[in-house]
Each structure stands twice: as structure tokens, then as C-alpha cells.
N, C-alpha and C positions, 0 to 999 in steps of 0.2 A: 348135288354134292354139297354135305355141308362144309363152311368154311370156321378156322378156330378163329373162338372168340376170347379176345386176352382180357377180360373183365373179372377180377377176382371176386369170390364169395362177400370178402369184406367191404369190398363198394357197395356191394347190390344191398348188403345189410343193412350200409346207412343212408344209402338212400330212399328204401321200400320201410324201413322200419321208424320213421319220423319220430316215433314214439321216446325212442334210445335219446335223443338230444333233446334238456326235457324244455333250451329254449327257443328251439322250434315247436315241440309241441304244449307249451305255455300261451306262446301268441298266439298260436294257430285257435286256441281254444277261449280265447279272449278275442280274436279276432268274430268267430263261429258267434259268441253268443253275442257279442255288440250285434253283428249282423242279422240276425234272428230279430230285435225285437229294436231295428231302427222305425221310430214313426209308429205309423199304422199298418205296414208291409211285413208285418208277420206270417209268412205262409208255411205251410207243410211241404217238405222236399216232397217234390216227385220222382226224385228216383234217388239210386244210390249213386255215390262220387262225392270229393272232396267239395264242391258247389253247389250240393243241394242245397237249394231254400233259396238260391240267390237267382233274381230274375234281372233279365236283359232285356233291353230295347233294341234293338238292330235296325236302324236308318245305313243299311250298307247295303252296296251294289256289287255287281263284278266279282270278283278274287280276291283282295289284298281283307277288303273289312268282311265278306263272308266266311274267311278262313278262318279270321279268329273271332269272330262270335262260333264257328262251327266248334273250334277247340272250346270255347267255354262249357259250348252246351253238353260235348264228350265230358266233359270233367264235372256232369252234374248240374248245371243250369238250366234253367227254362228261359229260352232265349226264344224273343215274340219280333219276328221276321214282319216288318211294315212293308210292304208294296203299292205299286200302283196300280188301282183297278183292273185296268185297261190290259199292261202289256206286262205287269211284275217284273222283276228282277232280269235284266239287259240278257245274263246268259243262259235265261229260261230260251230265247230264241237262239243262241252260238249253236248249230248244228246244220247238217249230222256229224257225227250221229245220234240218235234218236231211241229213246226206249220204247217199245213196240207198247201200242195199248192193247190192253188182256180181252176189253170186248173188239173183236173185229168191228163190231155196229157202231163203238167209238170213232167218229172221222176226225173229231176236234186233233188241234195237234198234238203231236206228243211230246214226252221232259226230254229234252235236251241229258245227254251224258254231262254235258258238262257241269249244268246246272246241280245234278245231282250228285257229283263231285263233291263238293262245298256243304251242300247246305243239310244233313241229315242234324238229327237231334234238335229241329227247331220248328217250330208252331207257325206259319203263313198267317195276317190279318188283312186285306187290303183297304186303305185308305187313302182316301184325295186331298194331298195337302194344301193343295190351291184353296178349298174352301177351310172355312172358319171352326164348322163343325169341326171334322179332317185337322187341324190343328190342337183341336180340345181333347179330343182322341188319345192324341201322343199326351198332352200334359197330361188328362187322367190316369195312363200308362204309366206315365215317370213317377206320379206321386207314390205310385206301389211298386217301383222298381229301384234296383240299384246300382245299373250298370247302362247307360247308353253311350251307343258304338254308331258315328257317320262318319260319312266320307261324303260329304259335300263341301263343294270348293267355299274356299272359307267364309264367311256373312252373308252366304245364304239364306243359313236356319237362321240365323241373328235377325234376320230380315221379315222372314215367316214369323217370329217370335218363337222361336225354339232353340235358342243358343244359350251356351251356358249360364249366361251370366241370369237370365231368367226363367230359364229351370234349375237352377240353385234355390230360386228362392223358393217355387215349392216344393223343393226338395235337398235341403242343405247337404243331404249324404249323398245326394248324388254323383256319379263318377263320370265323368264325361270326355268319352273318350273320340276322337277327330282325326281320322287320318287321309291324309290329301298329299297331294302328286309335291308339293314343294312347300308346305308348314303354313302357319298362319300369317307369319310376317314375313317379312324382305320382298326384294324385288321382284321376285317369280310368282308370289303366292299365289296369284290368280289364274295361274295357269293349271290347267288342266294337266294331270298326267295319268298314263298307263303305263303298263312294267315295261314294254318294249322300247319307248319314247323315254326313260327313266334310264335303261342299259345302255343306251346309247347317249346319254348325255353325263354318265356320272362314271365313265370308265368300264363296263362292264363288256362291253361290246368290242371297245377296242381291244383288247385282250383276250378275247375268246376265239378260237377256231385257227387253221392251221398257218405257218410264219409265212407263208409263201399266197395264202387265200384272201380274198377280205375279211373282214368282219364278220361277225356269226354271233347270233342272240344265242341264249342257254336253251336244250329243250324244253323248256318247261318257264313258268313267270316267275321265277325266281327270286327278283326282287317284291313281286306282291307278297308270295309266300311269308320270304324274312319281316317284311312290313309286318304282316299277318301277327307273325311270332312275335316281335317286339313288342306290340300294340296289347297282346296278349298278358307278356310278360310286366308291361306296366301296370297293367290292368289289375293283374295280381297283386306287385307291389301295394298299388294303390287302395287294396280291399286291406292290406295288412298296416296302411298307414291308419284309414278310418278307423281301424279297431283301438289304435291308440289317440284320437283326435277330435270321434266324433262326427266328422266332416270330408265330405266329399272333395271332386279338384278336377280340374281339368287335365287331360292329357295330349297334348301336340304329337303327333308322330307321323312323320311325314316319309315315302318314297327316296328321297331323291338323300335324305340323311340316311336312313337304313340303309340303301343301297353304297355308299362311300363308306360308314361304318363297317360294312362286307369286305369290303376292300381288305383290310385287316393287314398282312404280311405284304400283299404291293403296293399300301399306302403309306408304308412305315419306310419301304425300300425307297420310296420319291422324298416323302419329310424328310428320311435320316441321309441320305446321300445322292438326291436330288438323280436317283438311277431311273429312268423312266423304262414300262415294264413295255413287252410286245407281245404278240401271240406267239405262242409255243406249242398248240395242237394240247396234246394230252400231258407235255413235260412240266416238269416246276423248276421255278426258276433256280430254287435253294438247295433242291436234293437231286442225285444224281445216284442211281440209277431211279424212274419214279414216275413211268410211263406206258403204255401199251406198247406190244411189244409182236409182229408180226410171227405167226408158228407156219409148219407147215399147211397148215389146214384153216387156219383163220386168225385169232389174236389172244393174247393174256397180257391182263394186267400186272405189273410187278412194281411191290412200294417198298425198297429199300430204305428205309426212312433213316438210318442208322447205321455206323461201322459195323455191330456186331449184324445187321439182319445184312447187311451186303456180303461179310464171312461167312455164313449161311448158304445165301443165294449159288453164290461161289464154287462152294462144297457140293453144294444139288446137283448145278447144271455142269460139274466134273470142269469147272475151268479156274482151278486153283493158283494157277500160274497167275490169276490178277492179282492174287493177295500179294505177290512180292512183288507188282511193279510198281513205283515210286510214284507214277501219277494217279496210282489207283487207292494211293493207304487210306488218306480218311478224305469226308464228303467233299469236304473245301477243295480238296484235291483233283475227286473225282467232278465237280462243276466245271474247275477251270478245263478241265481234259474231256469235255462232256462228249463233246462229236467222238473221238476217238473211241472211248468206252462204249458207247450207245452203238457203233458202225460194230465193232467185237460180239457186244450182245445178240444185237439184231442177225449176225450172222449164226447166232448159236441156237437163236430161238427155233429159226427158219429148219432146223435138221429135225426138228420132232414136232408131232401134232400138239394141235393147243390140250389133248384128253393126256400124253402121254404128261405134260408137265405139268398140269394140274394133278394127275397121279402123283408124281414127285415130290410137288411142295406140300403137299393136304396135310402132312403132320411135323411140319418143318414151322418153327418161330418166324417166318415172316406173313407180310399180308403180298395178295395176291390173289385174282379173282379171273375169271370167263369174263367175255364180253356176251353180257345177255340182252338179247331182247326180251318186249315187254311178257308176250307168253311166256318164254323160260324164268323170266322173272316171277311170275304167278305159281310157276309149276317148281319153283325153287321151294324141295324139304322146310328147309329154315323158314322159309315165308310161311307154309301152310303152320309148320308147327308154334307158330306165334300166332295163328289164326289172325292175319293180317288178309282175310278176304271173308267177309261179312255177308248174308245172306237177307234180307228183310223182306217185308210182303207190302207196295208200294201199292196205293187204292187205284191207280190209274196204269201204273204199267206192270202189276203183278209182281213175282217173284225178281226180283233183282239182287246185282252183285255191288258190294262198294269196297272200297279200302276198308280197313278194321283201323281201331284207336292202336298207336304204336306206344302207347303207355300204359304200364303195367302198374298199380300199386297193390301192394299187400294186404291190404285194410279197406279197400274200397273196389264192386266191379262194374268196371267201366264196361259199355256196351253201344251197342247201337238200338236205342232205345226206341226213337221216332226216324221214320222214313224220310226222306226230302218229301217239305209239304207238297201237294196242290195251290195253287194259285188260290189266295183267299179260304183254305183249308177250313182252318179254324179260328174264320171274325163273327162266326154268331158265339162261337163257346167265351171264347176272351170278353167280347162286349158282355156276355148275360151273365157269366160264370165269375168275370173278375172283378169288371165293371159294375155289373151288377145292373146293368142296362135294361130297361122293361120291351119286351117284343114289340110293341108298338112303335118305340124308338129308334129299335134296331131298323123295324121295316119303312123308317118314315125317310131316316140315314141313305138307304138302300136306293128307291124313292128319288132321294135328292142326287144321287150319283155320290156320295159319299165315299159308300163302301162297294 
């Protein structure tokens, strides 16, 4: 079923048609040709999207920094996946589940789902950074790059000889970008973090799942994700600062900031009134009515966000008698009186199936949804017809499905262009093709346990 979307013509105008505001499309296009012809890293896009021509180094592992070099590479980048020989990328092993390999005679293991997750539209190289070789690698790399993205705990690289401060210099436009469990300085930096170890230390946790239960992480890494995004969106910035600078910069973005940044509306309720917030299951703390909602037959979601979408709601579910009780007129109201309202609804929902009151609300002004699982989710109209499930031809496990890019622009099509690599995919193409490596070199690399 689809659900109404309240996005008018004139947003999607200014935001697909960049062209219309000429000082975004002035930078954008001062930005493009600085970047074009920084150095000697002049290359030809390989494909279409707002990022072609701009390449990436990817020193990331896990979730948080494979997400957003993934997003780079949807958005037109060639983004050059560094691994290690041996075992690649930590959640090449997170499984099962498993994507089956296409030859049965294959026994090697197969891609992890998870792995494959993450990483499409990027090029695998495998390298040993222990050795010295394996270190020149990367700096040959960076000298023709413009974007490199780690996640190692901080003066690491600095240590290897790969921290900013000396790939600046053979590379001043380089952009360098660092994302770690708690930033480069203060007391914690040297600690190690993951998202879950992160939700639970920065409020996330305590606030999740129902008043009466414990604690309860989000389904999904939530905090890597938003990392992901932020890290991205600096990233960004940071190509649009070079265009007027010249010069590259380091970027700090750390887990344990993103994730309190998230906070957002219960971090403001503690700063501005010292209110400390609790789990409340699926309610908010601000709006009332604005929660799942028990039917005959299973659940709906109902987001009253508003007096008039609560007048609405009202009128649907034929219980107008709320609109004239005093504790029910506007939201502030309806908070304090929340038990009260909620025990009325819950008893109103419970008289009809969750199908009869999604029939109800479907062309009524407020938001309101099914509780789906992940198959209905897949098989949701709106999903396929955003083609938000991608099909590609993966060298090791055949035909496969992935998420699609959820961004749409007018002027550029974004695609799933490259498959998540194979392990070490493509490090003779990069060494011979970019590098300019002679085979001899390659095989001597190879040889020494290099590559």
C-alpha cells in the first residue's frame, strides 16, 4: 500500500535542479575544475555521478568508514578498498549468512551478506602494511588521490608513516579523513570503539526499548551509520572548501561525538531543563498521540505530530468527543494527560484490524504506517517503485540482490555500478594500470607477501 508523501513539487525543484541557484552551481563548477586538474591526478570519470574523477583511498574496516566511502563511490567516485592480504576486511568473515558461490566446485568461502552490504561501487587492492613496500603502495596511491578515509585508532598511521601530517606533503590537496570510536584527543582516544560499545556509553541505549524492560540497542548500527554520514558530509564540505583554497585538511569525526550530536531533541531536554529522558518503547517524549498502537490483528503506527493532524486522526477513527475534552485541545496538553489519551486510543484501535485502519487513514493528512517486516518491506509498491533493490552480477557469487542508492538527482544516474569486490579483486589492474607498475614488480610484491 502506498503511503502519502507531503513533499511538494517545489522542494524536489530546488533541490534536483542545483542549476536554478547559480551560487551553488558557480562553486560546484569551480569546485569540479580545481579538482580535475589538482597535481598530476588528472583522470577521466569512470562513470557518471556528481564525484566523477575524484578518487579515494579507503584504509576503513567494519561499518562506520565502509559506509561512507560506499556513499562516495555511489555518488561517482572510484574508491580503492586497501585490505589485508590474508583475512580483508573484518566483516568479509560476520556470517551467515553467506552468499552461495555460483560454481559448486568453488569450496573457498563465500561473501559474507554482510560484507556485501557496504562495500559495492569500490575496487579491492590487497596490501601488507607491516612491510615498507606495502607502505609506498598507499603513498603512491595518495599522490593520485583525493580523498583518503581510516579508521584506525589514532597514531597508528602516524607511526607506519601514513598520517596526515606526511601525506600532506606529498600531497597538499589531500583530504584526510579519520574516524575513530572517541576522536583524536582527550582522555578516551585510544580506545577502541564499535557502535554497540558507543550506544551504550553516549545515551543511546539507555533510552531505547520498553519503560518497564532494560536496555535495548537499535536494530541495526546506528551510530556507525550516522558516523558514516557525517564523515561523508565533511568530506563534502571539504572538496567545496579545496575548490576555494587550493588545499587539503584533515577531518576528526569520531563515534562517540556523532552519536551525542544524535541525541538532538533529548539532549536539549537535559542542557535546557536538566529533564533526564527514560525509555518509553515506541512513544516520544514531546508529542502525544505518536506511537504504535495495538489493532485487532496486530499493530499501526500513528504520528500525530500536530493539533490539526490529531483533529484528523479524531474525525477517522469517529472519536470526536476528544476534540472537546480540555485535556485533549493541543499537544502540551495531550503530554501531560498522556496515560489517559493513549489507554482511550489503545482501546479504539483494538476494535478494528490493523488492514481496516490503514484503509481509513491512506488518504487522510496524517502520517501513519503498518508494522513491517523486512520481506514486506522489500515487497512495499513504494520501495520497488524507487527501485531501491538492485540486481548485479557478483564474479564469485553470481547474481545477487543489494539495497539501490536512495538518492535521486536529475542531472546525474547514479547506479550500482561495481559489485562488492573479491578480496584483492583488482591490485594487479591499480598497480599496472595506475600505478604504472611493471609485471615484474608486481610478481616480485606478490613474492615478498606484499600483495
Amino acid at each position: 500500500m502506498f503511503l502519502k508523501t507531503f513533499f511538494t513539487k517545489k522542494h524536489l525543484s530546488f533541490v534536483l535542479n542545483y542549476k536554478s541557484n547559480p551560487l551553488i552551481y558557480t562553486n560546484w563548477n569551480k569546485f569540479y575544475r580545481t579538482s580535475a586538474v589538482c597535481l598530476d591526478r588528472v583522470h577521466e570519470p569512470i562513470s557518471n555521478g556528481p564525484l566523477s574523477g575524484i578518487r579515494v583511498v579507503d584504509l576503513t574496516r567494519v561499518l562506520a568508514g565502509p559506509y561512507c566511502t560506499m556513499i562516495l563511490g555511489d555518488l561517482g567516485a572510484e574508491v580503492i578498498k586497501i585490505e589485508n592480504p590474508k583475512v580483508g576486511d573484518d566483516t568479509r568473515t560476520w556470517g551467515p549468512p553467506w552468499a552461495t558461490n555460483k560454481d559448486s566446485n568453488d569450496l573457498s568461502t563465500p561473501e559474507s551478506a554482510y560484507f556485501l552490504s557496504i562495500n559495492r561501487n569500490k575496487k579491492s587492492i590487497t596490501v601488507n602494511l607491516k612491510s615498507p613496500d606495502g607502505i609506498q603502495i598507499v603513498k603512491d596511491l595518495v599522490k593520485k588521490s583525493d580523498i583518503l578515509v581510516e579508521n584506525y585508532i589514532p597514531g597508528k598511521l602516524d607511526k607506519m608513516g601514513l598520517g596526515f601530517d606526511e601525506l600532506s606533503k606529498i600531497n597538499p590537496q589531500l583530504i584526510y579523513a579519520s574516524i575513530t570510536g572517541y576522536g583524536q584527543t582527550g582522555p578516551h582516544s585510544k580506545r577502541a570503539g564499535y557502535d554497540v560499545v558507543i550506544e551504550a556509553e553516549a545515551g543511546l541505549m539507555y533510552i531505547t526499548g520498553e519503560e518497564d524492560r532494560p536496555p535495548a540497542k537499535v536494530g541495526v548500527a546506528i551510530t556507525d551509520l550516522t558516523t558514516g554520514l557525517y564523515a561523508n558530509g565533511a568530506i563534502m564540505a571539504a572538496l567545496i572548501s579545496r575548490s576555494k583554497t587550493n588545499l587539503g585538511q584533515r577531518i576528526d569525526c569520531s563515534l562517540i561525538e556523532c552519536q551525542v550530536a544524535s541525541l538532538v531533541n533529548i539532549a536539549s531536554n537535559y542542557l535546557i531543563s536538566n529533564q533526564e529522558a527514560k525509555r518509553m518503547g515506541t512513544s516520544h517524549p514531546s508529542i502525544v498521540p505518536y506511537q504504535v498502537f495495538p489493532t485487532k490483528n496486530g499493530f499501526i503506527m500513528i504520528g500525530a505530530g500536530n493539533d490539526k493532524q490529531f483533529k484528523i486522526l479524531c474525525h477517522t477513527i469517529d472519536k470526536v468527543e476528544f476534540l472537546n475534552d480540555s485535556r485533549f485541545t493541543t499537544n502540551s496538553d495531550r503530554v501531560l494527560h498522556r496515560k489517559e489519551l493513549i489507554s482511550l486510543l489503545e482501546q479504539r484501535f483494538k476494535d478494528e484490524t490493523t488492514e481496516h485502519w490503514l484503509s481509513l487513514l491512506f488518504d487522510k493528512e496524517i502520517p501513519f504506517a503498518p508494522i513491517n517486516n523486512i520481506k514486506q518491506t522489500f515487497e512495499h509498491p513504494q520501495i520497488l517503485a524507487r527501485e531501491m533493490i538492485q540486481e548485479v552480477d557478483h564474479p564469485k557469487a553470481g547474481k545477487i540482490k543489494l539495497t539501490g542508492i536512495p538518492v535521486k538527482y536529475s542531472r546525474e544516474a547514479l547506479k550500482v555500478r561495481l559489485p562488492p569486490p573479491t578480496l584483492g579483486q583488482h591490485t594487479h589492474e591499480i598497480l599496472s594500470d595506475l600505478l604504472n607498475y611493471t609485471n615484474q614488480k608486481i610478481d616480485d610484491l606478490k613474492a615478498n607477501g606484499v600483495i
